[in-house]
C-alpha positions in Angstrom: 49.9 172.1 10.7 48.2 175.1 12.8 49.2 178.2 12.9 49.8 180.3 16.1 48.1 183.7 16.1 48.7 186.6 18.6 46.5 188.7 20.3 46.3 190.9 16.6 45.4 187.4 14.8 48.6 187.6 12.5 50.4 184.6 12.0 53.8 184.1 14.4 54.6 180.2 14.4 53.4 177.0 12.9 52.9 174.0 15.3 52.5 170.4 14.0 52.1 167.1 15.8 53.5 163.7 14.9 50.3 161.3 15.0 47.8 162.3 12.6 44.1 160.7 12.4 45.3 158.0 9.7 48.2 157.0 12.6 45.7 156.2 15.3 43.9 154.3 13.2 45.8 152.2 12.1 47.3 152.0 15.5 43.9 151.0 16.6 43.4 148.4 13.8 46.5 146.6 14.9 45.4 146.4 18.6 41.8 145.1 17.6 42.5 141.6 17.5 44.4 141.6 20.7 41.3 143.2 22.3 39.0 141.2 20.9 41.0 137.8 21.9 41.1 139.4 25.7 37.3 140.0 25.9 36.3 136.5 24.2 39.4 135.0 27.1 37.4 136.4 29.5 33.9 136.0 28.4 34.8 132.2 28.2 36.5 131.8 31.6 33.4 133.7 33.3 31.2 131.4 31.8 33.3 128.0 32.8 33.6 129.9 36.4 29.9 129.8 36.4 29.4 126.2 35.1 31.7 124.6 37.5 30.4 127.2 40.3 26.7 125.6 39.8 28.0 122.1 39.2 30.1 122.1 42.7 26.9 123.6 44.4 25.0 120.4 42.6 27.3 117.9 44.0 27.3 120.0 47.7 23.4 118.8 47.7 23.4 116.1 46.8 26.4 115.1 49.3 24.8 116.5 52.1 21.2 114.9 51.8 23.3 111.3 51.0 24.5 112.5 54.7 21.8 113.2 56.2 22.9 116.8 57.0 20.9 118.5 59.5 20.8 122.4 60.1 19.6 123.9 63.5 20.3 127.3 62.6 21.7 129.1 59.6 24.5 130.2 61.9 25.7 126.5 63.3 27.6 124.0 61.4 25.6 120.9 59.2 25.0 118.4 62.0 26.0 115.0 59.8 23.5 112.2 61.3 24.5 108.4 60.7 21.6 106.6 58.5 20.4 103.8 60.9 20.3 103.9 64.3 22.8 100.5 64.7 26.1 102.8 64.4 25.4 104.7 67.4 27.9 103.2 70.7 
């Protein structure tokens, strides 16, 4: 409790709150886990993200030299070449 002083500094109410220091943390002690579990959910999807991020861009390379892929220009579309000359009509 705190007491409420006028302007002369005597004493003319009492004010409490409802949540003390011990409450919030023990309200904070039971929400721990949960955080915890969140940041390690999302600490392990990030790094997945990033392995199957580099492992598609792996696979993109290799496809496109298999191809043949030509590039004119950073701004123009791969240009996929056929391997040996006999395919062309």
């Amino acid at each position: 409790m705190v007491p409420v002083k006028d302007p002369s500094g005597s004493v003319v109410g009492l004010v409490s709150a409802g949540i003390t220091t011990k409450h919030i943390g023990d309200a904070v002690t039971e929400q721990l886990p949960v955080a915890l579990g969140v940041s390690v959910a999302a600490a392990v999807t990030t790094g997945g993200a990033a392995l199957l991020s580099r492992r598609l861009l792996r696979q993109t390379q290799v496809r496109h030299r298999f191809h043949g892929v030509i590039r004119i220009e950073v701004r123009q579309p791969p240009l996929i070449t056929p391997q040996h000359p006999a395919h062309l009509p």
